[in-house]
C-alpha positions, -999 to +999 in steps of 0.1 A: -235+180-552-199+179-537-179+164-561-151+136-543-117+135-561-108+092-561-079+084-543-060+079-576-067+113-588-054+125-551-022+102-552-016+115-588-016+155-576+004+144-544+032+127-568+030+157-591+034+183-563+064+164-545+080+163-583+076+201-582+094+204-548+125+182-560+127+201-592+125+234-568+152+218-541+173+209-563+174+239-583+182+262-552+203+241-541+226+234-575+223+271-588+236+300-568+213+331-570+226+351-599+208+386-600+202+398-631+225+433-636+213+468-654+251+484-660+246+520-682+282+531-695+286+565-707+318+572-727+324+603-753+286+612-750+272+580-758+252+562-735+252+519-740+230+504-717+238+466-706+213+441-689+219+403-678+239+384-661+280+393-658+292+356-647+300+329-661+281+312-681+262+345-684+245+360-715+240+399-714+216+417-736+227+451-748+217+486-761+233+514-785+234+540-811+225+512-841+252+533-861+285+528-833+303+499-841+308+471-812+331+448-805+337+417-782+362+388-784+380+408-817+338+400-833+323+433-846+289+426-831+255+424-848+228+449-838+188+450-845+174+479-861+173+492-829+208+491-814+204+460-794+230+432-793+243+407-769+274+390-755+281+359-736+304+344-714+321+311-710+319+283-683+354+295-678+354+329-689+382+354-665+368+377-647+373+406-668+356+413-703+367+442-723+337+454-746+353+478-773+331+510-791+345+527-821+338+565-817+354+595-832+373+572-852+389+554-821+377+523-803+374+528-768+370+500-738+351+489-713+361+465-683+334+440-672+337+424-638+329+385-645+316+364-614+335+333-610+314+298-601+322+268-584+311+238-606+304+206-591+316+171-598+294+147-616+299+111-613+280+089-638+285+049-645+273+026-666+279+038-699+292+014-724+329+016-729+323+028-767+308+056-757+330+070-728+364+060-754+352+055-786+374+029-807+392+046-838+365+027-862+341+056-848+369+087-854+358+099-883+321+097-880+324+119-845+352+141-862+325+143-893+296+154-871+315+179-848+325+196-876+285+200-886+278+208-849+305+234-849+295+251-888+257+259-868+271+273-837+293+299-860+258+311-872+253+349-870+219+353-883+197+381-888+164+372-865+161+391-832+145+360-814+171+358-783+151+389-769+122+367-763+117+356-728+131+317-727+108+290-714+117+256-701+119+235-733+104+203-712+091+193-676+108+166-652+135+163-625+167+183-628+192+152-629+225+175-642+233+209-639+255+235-663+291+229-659+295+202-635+329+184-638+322+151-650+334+113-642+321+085-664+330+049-656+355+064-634+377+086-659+376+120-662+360+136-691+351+174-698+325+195-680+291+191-684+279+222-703+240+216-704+212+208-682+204+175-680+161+171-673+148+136-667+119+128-672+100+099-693+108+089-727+080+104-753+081+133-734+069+163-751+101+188-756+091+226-766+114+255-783+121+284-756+112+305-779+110+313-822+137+298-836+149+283-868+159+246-869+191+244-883+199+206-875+173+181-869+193+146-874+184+111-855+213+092-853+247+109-838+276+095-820+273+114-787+243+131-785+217+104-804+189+124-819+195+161-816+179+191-827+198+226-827+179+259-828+190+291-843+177+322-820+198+350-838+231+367-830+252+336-826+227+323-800+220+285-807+203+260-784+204+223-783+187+195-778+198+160-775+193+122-769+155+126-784+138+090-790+120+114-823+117+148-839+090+163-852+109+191-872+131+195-903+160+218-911+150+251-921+117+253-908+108+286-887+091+272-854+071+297-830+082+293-791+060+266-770+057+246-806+070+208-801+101+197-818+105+163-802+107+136-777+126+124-746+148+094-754+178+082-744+201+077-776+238+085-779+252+082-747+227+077-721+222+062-687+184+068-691+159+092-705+164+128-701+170+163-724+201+174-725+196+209-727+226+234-738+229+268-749+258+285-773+269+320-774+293+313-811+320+290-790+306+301-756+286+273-735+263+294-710+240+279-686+205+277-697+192+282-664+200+315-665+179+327-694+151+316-679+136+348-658+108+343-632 
């Protein structure tokens, strides 16, 4: 017997399929085509091989004698039992990085060519006055979390879980994009360095990949309730504006494991996962650890 899909079911896959075009679209469109980069530098008989993406906003996987000191941004960098590492650069990083090696007894560079972006401009309205200029009563409670926020993204912990391959963390309609230049209620306020994924509240948000939870609160100023993952090497992701969490700080979650909601607390114009990924102080775009 020939089995007839109902007209709801067929209205419900066309809906679903035009979502996936927009979320396509708008990704082309909003997000040049960065190639990911093999670089191999040989100096003094010691080959360091580099793989990732040199622009901003990039994060760039390395490879190297597990005994040969690194260093980046004055940081001696941390290596796995095998000699890998990583690096990252800024929304607004120059365009050249100098990546240091210490060998017989002298530390030698490396110049990185950095690809410059252009970053859009963002205009968003609606947002209650608090929240765009927050009255002094509110200082030291933001001062007080930031501080919190900042302690986690200082994190270099010994778990190799940034070289897992990154998944989305959620599904829905790309709605803000890394490092967009933003407006709200008309003033200008600094860049954007997430991705912004609407999509309904209760939505189901996953990790990208293992990861330990190293904030898991309900309640902050800016960011309402916000979840921040600890992937190793100074690589920590966040996760904000949740309507609940279903982890707790300290627990060791596997990648595709749920560790919240959509919501649309803190400052919000509507549900959505803000989405953001830290190198230490550098923001990089999310987008770009995600590999086909």
């Amino acid at each position: 017997m020939v089995k007839i899909k109902s007209v709801q079911n067929l209205i419900g896959e066309v809906n679903n399929n035009y979502i996936k075009l927009i979320l396509i679209f708008l990704l082309l469109k909003t997000y040049p085509c960065f190639a990911t980069n093999s670089l191999i530098i040989n100096v003094k008989d010691t080959k360091i091989v580099l793989e990732g993406d040199f622009v901003q906003g990039g994060l760039v996987k390395g490879k190297i004698n597990k005994d040969i000191n690194i260093k980046f941004k004055e940081k001696i960098l941390r290596k796995t039992s095998d000699g890998s590492f990583v690096i990252g650069f800024g929304r607004d990083h120059p365009r050249q990085a100098y990546l240091y090696f210490f060998l017989k007894q002298n530390w030698v560079s490396k110049k990185l060519n950095i690809k410059q972006r252009k970053y859009k401009t963002q205009i968003i309205n609606g947002l209650e006055k608090k929240m765009v200029t927050p009255p002094k009563s509110f200082w030291d409670r933001i001062k007080k979390e930031n501080r919190v926020i900042k302690e986690v993204r200082s994190l270099d912990s010994n778990v190799d879980f940034i070289f897992q391959k990154f998944d989305w963390p959620t599904k829905g309609i790309i709605s803000g994009v890394f490092g967009s230049q933003r407006i709200l209620n008309g003033k200008p306020k600094r860049p954007h360095y997430g991705i912004d994924i609407a999509a309904p509240k209760g939505t189901d948000i996953f990790s990208p990949t293992e990861a330990i939870v190293r904030m898991a609160e309900k309640d902050l100023f800016y960011t309402g309730g916000t979840v921040m993952l600890d992937h190793g090497h100074g690589v920590t992701s966040v996760y904000s504006h949740l309507s609940s969490i279903n982890v707790n700080v300290g627990d060791k979650v596997n990648k595709d494991q749920k560790i919240g909601e959509v919501g649309s607390t803190g400052r919000s114009t509507g549900p959505h996962l803000d989405w953001r990924i830290n190198w230490f102080s550098e923001r990089l775009d999310p987008a770009l650890l995600i590999k086909k």
